[in-house]
RODO-2510 file (C-alpha; in nm, 4 decimals, decimal comma):
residues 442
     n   res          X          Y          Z
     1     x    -1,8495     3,1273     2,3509
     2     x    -1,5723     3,3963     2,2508
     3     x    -1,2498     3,1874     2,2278
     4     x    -0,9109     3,2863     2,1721
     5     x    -0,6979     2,9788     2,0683
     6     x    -0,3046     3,0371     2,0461
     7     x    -0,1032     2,7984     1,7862
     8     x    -0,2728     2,6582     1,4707
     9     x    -0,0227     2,3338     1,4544
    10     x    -0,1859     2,0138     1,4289
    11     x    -0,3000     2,0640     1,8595
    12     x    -0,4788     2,4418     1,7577
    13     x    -0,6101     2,3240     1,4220
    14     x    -0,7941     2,0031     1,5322
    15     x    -0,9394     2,2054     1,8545
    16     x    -1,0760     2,5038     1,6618
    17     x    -1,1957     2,2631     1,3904
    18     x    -1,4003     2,0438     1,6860
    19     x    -1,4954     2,3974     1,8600
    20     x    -1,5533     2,6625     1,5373
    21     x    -1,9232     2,5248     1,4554
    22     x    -2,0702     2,6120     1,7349
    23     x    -1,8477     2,9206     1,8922
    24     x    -1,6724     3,2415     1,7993
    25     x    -1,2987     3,1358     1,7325
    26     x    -0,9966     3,3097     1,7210
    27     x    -0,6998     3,1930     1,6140
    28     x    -0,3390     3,3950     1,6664
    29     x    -0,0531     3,2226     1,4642
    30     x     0,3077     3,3367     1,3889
    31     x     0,3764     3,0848     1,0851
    32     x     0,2245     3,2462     0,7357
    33     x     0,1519     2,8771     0,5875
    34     x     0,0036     2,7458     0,8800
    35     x    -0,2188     3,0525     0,9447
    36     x    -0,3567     2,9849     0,5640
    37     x    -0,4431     2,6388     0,6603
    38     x    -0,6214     2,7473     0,9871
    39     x    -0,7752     3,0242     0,7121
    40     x    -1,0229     2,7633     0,5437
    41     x    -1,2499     2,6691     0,8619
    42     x    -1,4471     2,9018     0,9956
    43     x    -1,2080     3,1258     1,2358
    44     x    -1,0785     3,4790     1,2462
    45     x    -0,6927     3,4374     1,2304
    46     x    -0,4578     3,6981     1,3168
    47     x    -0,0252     3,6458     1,1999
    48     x     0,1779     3,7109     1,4880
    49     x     0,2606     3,6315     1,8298
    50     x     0,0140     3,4888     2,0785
    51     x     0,2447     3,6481     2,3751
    52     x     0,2008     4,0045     2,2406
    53     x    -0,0372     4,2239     2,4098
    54     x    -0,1583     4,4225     2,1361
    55     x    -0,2566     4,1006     1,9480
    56     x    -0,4725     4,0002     2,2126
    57     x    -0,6553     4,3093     2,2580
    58     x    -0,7158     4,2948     1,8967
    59     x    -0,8820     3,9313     1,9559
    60     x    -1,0980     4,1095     2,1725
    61     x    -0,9373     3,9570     2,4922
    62     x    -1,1833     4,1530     2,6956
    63     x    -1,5170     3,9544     2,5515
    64     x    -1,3234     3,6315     2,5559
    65     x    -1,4487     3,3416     2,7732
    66     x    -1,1280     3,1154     2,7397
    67     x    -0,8087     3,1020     2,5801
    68     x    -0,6095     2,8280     2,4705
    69     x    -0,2455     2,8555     2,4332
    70     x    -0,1016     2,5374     2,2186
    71     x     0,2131     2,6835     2,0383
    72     x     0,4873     2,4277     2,0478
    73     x     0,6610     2,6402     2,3022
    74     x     0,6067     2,6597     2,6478
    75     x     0,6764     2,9499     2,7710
    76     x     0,4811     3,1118     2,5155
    77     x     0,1856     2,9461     2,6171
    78     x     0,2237     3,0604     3,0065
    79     x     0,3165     3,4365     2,9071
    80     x    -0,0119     3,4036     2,6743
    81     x    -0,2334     3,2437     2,9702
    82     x    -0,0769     3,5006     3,1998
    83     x    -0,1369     3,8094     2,9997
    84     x    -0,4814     3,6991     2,8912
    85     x    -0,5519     3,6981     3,2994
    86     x    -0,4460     4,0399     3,3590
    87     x    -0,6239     4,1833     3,0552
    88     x    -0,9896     3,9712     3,1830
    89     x    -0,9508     3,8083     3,5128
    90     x    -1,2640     3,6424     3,4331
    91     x    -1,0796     3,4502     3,0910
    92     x    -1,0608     3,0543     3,1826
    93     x    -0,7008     2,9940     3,0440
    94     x    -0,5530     2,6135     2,9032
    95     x    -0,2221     2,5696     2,8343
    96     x    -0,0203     2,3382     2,6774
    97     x     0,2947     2,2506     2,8402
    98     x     0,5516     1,9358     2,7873
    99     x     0,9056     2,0285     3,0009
   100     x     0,8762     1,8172     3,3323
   101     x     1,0468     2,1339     3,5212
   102     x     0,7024     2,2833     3,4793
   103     x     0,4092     1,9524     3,4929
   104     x     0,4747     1,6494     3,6343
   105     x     0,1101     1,4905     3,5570
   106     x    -0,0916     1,4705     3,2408
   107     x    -0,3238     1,7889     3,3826
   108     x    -0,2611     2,0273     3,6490
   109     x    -0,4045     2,3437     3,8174
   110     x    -0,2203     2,6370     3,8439
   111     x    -0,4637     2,9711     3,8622
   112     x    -0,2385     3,1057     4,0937
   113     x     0,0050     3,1920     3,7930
   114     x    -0,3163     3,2481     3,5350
   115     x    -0,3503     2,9082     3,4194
   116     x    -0,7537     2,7197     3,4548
   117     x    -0,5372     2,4245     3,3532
   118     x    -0,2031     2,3064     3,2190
   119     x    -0,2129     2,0116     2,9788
   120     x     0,0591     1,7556     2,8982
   121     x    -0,0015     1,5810     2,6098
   122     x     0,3030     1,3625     2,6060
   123     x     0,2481     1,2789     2,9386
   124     x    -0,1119     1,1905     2,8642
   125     x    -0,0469     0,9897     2,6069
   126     x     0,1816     0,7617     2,7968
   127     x    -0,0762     0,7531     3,1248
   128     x    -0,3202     0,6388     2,8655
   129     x    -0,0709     0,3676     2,7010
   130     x    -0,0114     0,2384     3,0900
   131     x    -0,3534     0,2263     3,1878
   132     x    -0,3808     0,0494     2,8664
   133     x    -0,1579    -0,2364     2,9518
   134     x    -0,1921    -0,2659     3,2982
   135     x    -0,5114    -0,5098     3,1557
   136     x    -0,3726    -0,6274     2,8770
   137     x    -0,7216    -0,7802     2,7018
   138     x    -0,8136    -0,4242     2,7054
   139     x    -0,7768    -0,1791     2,4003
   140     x    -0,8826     0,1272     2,6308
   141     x    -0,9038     0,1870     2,9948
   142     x    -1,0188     0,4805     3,1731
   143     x    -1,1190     0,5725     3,5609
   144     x    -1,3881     0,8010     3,7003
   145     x    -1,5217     0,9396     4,0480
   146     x    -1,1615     0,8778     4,1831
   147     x    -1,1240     0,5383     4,0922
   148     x    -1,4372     0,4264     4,2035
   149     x    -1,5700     0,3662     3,8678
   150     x    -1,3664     0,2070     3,5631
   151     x    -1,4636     0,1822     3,2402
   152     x    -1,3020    -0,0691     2,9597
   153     x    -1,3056    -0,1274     2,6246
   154     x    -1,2613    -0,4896     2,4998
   155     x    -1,2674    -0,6682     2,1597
   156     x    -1,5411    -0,9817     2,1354
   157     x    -1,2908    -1,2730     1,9511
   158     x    -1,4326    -1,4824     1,7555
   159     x    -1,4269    -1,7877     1,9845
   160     x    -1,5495    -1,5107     2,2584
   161     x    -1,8627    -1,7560     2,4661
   162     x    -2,0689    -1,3732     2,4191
   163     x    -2,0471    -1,4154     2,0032
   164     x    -2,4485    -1,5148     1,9237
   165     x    -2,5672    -1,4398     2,2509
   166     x    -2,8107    -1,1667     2,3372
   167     x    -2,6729    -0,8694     2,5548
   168     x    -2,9971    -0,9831     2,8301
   169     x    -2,8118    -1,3294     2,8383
   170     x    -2,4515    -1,2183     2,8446
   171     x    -2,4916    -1,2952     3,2330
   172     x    -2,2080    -0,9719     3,3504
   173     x    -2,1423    -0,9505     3,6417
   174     x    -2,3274    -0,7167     3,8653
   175     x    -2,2554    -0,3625     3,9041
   176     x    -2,1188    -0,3538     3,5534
   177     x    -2,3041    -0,2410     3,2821
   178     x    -2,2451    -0,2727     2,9119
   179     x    -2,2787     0,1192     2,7739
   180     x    -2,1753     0,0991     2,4043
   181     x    -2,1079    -0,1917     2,1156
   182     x    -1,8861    -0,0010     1,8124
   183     x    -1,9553    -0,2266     1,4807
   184     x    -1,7739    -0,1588     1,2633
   185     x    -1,7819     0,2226     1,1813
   186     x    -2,1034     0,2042     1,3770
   187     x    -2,2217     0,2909     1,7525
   188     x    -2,4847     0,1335     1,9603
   189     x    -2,6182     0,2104     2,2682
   190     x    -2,7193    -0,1560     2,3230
   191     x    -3,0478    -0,3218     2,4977
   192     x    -3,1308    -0,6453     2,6072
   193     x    -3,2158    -0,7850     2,2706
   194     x    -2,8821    -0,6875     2,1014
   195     x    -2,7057    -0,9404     1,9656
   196     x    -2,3229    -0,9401     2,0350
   197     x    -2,0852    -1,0128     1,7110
   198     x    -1,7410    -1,1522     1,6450
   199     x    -1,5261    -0,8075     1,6298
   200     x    -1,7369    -0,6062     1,8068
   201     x    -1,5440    -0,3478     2,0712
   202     x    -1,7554    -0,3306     2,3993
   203     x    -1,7547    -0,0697     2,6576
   204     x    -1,7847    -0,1766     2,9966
   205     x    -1,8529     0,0642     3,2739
   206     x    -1,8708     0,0053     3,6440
   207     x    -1,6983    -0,0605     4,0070
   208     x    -1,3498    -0,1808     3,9452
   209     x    -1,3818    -0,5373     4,1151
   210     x    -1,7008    -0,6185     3,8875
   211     x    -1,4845    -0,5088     3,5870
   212     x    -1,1900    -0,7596     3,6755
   213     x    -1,4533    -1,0310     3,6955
   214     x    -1,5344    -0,9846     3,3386
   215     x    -1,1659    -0,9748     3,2440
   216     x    -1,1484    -1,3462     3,2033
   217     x    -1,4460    -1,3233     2,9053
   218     x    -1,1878    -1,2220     2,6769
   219     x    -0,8767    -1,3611     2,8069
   220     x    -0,6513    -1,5065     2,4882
   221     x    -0,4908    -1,8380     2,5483
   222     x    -0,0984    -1,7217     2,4818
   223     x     0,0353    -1,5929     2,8587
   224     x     0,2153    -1,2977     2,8907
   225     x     0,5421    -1,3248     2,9044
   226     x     0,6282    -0,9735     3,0968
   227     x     0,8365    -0,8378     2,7631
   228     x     0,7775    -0,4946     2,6310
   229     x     0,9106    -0,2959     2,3778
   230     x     0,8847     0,0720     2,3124
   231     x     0,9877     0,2534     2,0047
   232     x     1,1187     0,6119     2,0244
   233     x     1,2530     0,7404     2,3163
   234     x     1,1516     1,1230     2,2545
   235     x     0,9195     1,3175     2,5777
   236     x     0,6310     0,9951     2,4976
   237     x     0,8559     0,7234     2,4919
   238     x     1,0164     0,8417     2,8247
   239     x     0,7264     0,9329     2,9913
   240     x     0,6014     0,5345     2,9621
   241     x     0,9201     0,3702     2,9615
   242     x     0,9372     0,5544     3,3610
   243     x     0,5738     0,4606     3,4145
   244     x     0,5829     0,0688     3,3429
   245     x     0,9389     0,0312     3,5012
   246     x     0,7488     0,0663     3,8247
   247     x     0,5826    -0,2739     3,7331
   248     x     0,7309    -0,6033     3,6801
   249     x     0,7651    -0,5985     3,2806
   250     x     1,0820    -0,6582     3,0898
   251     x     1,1529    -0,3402     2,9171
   252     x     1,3418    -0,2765     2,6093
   253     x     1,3706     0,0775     2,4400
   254     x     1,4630     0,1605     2,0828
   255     x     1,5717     0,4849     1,9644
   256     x     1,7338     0,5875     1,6442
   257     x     1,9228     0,8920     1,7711
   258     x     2,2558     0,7631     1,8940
   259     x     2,3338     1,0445     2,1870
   260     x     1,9396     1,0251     2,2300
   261     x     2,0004     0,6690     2,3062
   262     x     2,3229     0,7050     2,5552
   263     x     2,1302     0,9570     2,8112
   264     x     1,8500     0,7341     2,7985
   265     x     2,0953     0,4746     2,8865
   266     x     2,2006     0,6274     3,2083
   267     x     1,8690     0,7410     3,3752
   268     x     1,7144     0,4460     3,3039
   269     x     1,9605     0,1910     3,4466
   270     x     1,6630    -0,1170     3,4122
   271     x     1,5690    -0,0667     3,1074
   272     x     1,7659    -0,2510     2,7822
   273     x     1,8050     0,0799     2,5100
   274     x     1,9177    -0,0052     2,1978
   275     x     2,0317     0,2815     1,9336
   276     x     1,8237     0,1510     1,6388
   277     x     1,5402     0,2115     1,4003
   278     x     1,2078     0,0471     1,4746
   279     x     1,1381    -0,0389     1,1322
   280     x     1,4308    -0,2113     1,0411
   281     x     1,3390    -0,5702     0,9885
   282     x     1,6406    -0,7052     1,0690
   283     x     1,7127    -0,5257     1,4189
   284     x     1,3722    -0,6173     1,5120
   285     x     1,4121    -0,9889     1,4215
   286     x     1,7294    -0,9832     1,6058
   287     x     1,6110    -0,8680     1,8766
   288     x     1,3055    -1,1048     1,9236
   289     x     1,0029    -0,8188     1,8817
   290     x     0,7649    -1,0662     1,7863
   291     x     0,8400    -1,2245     2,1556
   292     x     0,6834    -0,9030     2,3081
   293     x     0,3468    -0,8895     2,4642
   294     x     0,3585    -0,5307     2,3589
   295     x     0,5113    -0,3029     2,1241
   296     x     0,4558     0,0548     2,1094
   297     x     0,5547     0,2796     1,8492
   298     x     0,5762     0,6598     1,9793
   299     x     0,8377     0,8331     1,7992
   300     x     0,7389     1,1698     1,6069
   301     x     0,6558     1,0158     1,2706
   302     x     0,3135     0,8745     1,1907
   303     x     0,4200     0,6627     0,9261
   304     x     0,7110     0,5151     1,1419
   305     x     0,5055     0,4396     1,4037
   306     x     0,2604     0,2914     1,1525
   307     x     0,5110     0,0748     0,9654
   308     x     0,6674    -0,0138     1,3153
   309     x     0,3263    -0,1691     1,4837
   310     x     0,2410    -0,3582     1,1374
   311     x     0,6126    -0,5041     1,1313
   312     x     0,5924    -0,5837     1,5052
   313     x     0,2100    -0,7393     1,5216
   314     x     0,3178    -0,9005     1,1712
   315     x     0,6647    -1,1140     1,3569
   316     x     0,4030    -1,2231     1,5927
   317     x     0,4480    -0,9032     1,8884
   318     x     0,0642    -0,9945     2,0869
   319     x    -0,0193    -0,6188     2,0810
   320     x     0,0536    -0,3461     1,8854
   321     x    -0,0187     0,0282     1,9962
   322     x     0,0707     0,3304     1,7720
   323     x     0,0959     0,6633     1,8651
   324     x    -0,0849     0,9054     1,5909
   325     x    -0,0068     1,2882     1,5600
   326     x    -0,2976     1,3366     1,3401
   327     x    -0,6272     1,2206     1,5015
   328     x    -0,7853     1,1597     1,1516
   329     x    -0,4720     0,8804     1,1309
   330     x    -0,5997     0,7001     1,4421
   331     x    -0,8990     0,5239     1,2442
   332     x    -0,6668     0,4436     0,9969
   333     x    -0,4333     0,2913     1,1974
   334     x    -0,6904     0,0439     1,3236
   335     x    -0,8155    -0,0415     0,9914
   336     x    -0,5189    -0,1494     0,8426
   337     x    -0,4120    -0,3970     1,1275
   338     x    -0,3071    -0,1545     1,4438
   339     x    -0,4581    -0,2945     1,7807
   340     x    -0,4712     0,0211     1,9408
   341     x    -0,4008     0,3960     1,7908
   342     x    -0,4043     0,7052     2,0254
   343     x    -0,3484     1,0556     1,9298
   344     x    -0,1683     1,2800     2,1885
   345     x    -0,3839     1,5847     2,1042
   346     x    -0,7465     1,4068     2,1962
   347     x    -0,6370     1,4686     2,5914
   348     x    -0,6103     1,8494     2,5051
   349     x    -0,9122     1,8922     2,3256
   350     x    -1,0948     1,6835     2,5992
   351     x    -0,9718     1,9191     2,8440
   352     x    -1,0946     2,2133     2,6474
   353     x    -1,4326     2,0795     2,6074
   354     x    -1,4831     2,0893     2,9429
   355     x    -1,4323     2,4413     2,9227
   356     x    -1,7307     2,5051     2,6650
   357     x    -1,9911     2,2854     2,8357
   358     x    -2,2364     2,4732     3,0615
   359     x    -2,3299     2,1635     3,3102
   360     x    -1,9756     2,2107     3,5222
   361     x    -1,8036     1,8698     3,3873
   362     x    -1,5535     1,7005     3,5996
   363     x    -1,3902     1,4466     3,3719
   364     x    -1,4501     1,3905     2,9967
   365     x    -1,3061     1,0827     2,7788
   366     x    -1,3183     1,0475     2,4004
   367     x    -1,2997     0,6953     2,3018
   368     x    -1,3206     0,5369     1,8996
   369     x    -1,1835     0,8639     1,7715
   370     x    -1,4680     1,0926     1,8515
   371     x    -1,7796     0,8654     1,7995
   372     x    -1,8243     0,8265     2,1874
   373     x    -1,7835     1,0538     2,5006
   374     x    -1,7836     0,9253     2,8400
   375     x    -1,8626     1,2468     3,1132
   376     x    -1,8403     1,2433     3,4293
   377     x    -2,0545     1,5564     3,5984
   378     x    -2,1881     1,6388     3,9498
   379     x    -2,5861     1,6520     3,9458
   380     x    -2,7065     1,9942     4,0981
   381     x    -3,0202     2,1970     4,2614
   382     x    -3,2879     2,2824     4,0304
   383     x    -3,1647     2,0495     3,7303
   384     x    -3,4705     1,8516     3,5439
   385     x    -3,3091     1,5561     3,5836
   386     x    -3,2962     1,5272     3,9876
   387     x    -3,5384     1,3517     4,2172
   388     x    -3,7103     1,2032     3,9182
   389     x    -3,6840     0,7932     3,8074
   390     x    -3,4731     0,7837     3,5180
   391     x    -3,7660     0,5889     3,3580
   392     x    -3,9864     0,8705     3,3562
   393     x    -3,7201     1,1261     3,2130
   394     x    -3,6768     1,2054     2,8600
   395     x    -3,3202     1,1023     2,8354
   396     x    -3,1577     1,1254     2,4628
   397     x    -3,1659     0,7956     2,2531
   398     x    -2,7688     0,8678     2,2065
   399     x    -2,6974     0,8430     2,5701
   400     x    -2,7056     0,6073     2,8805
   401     x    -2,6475     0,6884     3,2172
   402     x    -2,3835     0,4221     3,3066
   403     x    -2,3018     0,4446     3,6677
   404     x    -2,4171     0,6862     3,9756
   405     x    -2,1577     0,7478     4,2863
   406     x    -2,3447     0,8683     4,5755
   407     x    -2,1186     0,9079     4,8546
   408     x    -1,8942     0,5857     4,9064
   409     x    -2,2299     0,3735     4,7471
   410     x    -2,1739     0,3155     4,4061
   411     x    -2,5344     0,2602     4,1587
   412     x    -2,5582     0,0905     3,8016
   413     x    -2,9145     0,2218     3,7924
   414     x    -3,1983     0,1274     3,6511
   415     x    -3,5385     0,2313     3,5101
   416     x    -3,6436     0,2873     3,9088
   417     x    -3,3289     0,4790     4,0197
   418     x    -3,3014     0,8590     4,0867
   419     x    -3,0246     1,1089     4,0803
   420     x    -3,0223     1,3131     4,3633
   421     x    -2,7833     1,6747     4,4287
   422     x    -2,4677     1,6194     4,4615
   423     x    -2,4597     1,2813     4,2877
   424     x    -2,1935     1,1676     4,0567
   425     x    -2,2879     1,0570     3,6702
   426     x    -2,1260     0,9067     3,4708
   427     x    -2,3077     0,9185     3,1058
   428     x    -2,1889     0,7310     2,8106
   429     x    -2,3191     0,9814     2,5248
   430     x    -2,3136     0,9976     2,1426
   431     x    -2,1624     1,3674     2,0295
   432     x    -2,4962     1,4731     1,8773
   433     x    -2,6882     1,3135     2,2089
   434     x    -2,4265     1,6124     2,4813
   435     x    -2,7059     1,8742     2,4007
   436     x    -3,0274     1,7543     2,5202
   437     x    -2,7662     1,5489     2,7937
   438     x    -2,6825     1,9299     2,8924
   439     x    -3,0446     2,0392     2,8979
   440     x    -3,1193     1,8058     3,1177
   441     x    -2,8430     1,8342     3,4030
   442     x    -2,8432     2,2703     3,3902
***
């Protein structure tokens, strides 16, 4: 594909780097330095504004098959989608937008202004955090087909009754279906024969009420207590703060920035905000953070939030999530003691992938940085994989298909099972498995 992307900060950079392999990028940039860093991968980069006609054309606007407008700027990035539309109504146009006057949800559809899709990371991010907590032995949580299929990602503890056992005598409940084991810096697609390990992070996809069941495998003894803390109170930190105050949890908000701190104070009359820094040891001993069930750390600094979630998890706080700017930090994060680390820019990039894949995807999920994708597509006419037992198709070793939704019945299939037109799939794929996975369903 021909794509235009608009803004090379750390949102632009980390989508043309995932999309420049395989398509023909364009990057427009205003800032010099950050156009030289965009410069080394493998992208035609023009200086200037990403609003301005004449830049556009000169991108070759006209050839383009979608442009992606993530400046830090919002406006910018509609006037970009806009303009791109009236220069090739056929462009598909993503953009990246943050003000609550203009998105209210973490994606929205708005072709009726020029925009395929508007994007919120911020707003992401904190969905992601909720869904997160609403299950708190979880350390990822995602829904598919409406709600009719969950998927969730658990840690085996050590004293876990799975650790030793094969995956054939893990005795799940039905209609769930274990689609992935990470080890480590490894990935399995498990069988029956797979042997589950202390530490291992397992991804469980199915209907929602088998998924409960299995909550109490890898329940931890301490109870929740209902406290939790977020650190910064910037567009993320608001954005979750307003989500779990319609729960029953005990909310305390820190920010640093002392006006920041007063206006939080008076549209969020249930919350405790304290003007503070999150990594000062003695505010957060003070204020009993190692009490919490969770503490997350979103302000704008990586290392804060890092330094934050270690100090919290280290006074005894249950769970520790930390937002990470820089998806390469996210790994990191986890490695050096961080329960859970989630970049904001993953939900754009999964939204623009979408965009580049030829099978008409309805929902795609990134999960363990970007060793696993979880897609969610509509089986059509004339595809090789319809009418057809899944035993007897060539499916990719890299990929499972985890769950089928055909009308209100919901399938964990088997060898025996079909997919039939019209069908929902969910697929649980390794990155190098979404070609042949794309062969098969076109």
């Amino acid at each position: 594909m021909r794509i235009i992307i608009i803004g090379a900060g750390e949102v632009g950079y980390h989508i043309a780097k995932t999309l420049c392999r395989d398509n023909d990028v364009f990057i427009i940039e205003k800032d010099e330095d950050v156009s030289n860093r965009a410069r080394q991968l493998d992208v035609q980069v023009i200086q200037g504004n990403g609003a301005d006609v004449k830049l556009l054309n000169k991108a070759k606007i006209d050839k383009a098959e979608l442009v992606v407008a993530v400046t830090g700027v919002d406006e910018v990035n509609i006037v970009a989608c806009m303009a791109s539309k009236i220069l090739n109504k056929k462009v598909k146009t993503i953009a990246r937008v943050s003000n609550p006057d203009y998105i209210d949800r973490p994606v929205d559809v708005r072709e009726i202004v020029g925009m395929n899709a508007m994007v919120c990371p911020e707003l992401s991010l904190a969905s992601e955090i909720n869904q997160i907590l609403s299950i708190p032995e979880a350390i990822n949580v995602e829904n598919f087909v409406g709600g009719k299929i969950k998927m969730i990602e658990f840690k085996v503890a050590e004293h876990n009754r799975l650790v030793g056992k094969k995956l054939a005598e893990s005795n799940l409940p039905e209609c769930c279906l274990m689609s992935a084991i990470f080890r480590g810096s490894k990935l399995m697609i498990p069988h029956g024969d797979d042997i589950i390990q202390k530490d291992d992070r397992v991804v469980l996809v199915g209907k929602p009420e088998a998924i409960e069941g299995t909550r109490k495998i890898f329940e931890e003894t301490r109870k929740n207590s209902g406290k939790i803390a977020v650190v910064g109170g910037g567009k993320v930190g608001y954005y979750l703060v307003k989500l779990l105050a319609k729960g029953n949890s005990k909310l305390t908000l820190l920010e640093i920035d002392k006006k920041r701190s007063e206006e939080l104070a008076q549209v969020l009359p249930n919350v405790l905000v304290i003007n503070g820094d999150g990594t000062d040891i003695s505010l957060m001993k003070e204020e009993n953070i190692g009490s919490m069930d969770a503490v997350i750390a979103v302000t704008n600094s990586d290392e804060k939030n890092l330094i934050c979630a270690l100090l919290a998890k280290r006074l005894g706080a249950k769970k520790v999530i930390a937002r990470a700017d820089r998806p390469d930090y996210a790994e990191l994060f986890e490695i050096v003691g961080v329960d859970v680390a989630i970049s904001p820019i993953q939900a754009t990039v999964n939204e623009v992938l979408k965009f580049t894949m030829g099978i008409g995807i309805d929902s795609l999920v990134t999960i363990e940085g970007e060793k696993g994708k979880i897609i969610e597509l509509t089986a059509k006419q004339g595809s090789k994989i319809i009418n057809k037992k899944l035993k007897d198709v060539h499916f990719p070793r890299g990929a499972i298909v985890s769950a089928i939704v055909r009308n209100t019945e919901v399938i964990i299939p088997g060898g025996s099972h079909t997919i039939l037109p019209d069908d929902k799939v969910v697929i649980f794929a390794l990155p190098s498995a979404l070609p042949a996975v794309e062969g098969l369903f076109s």
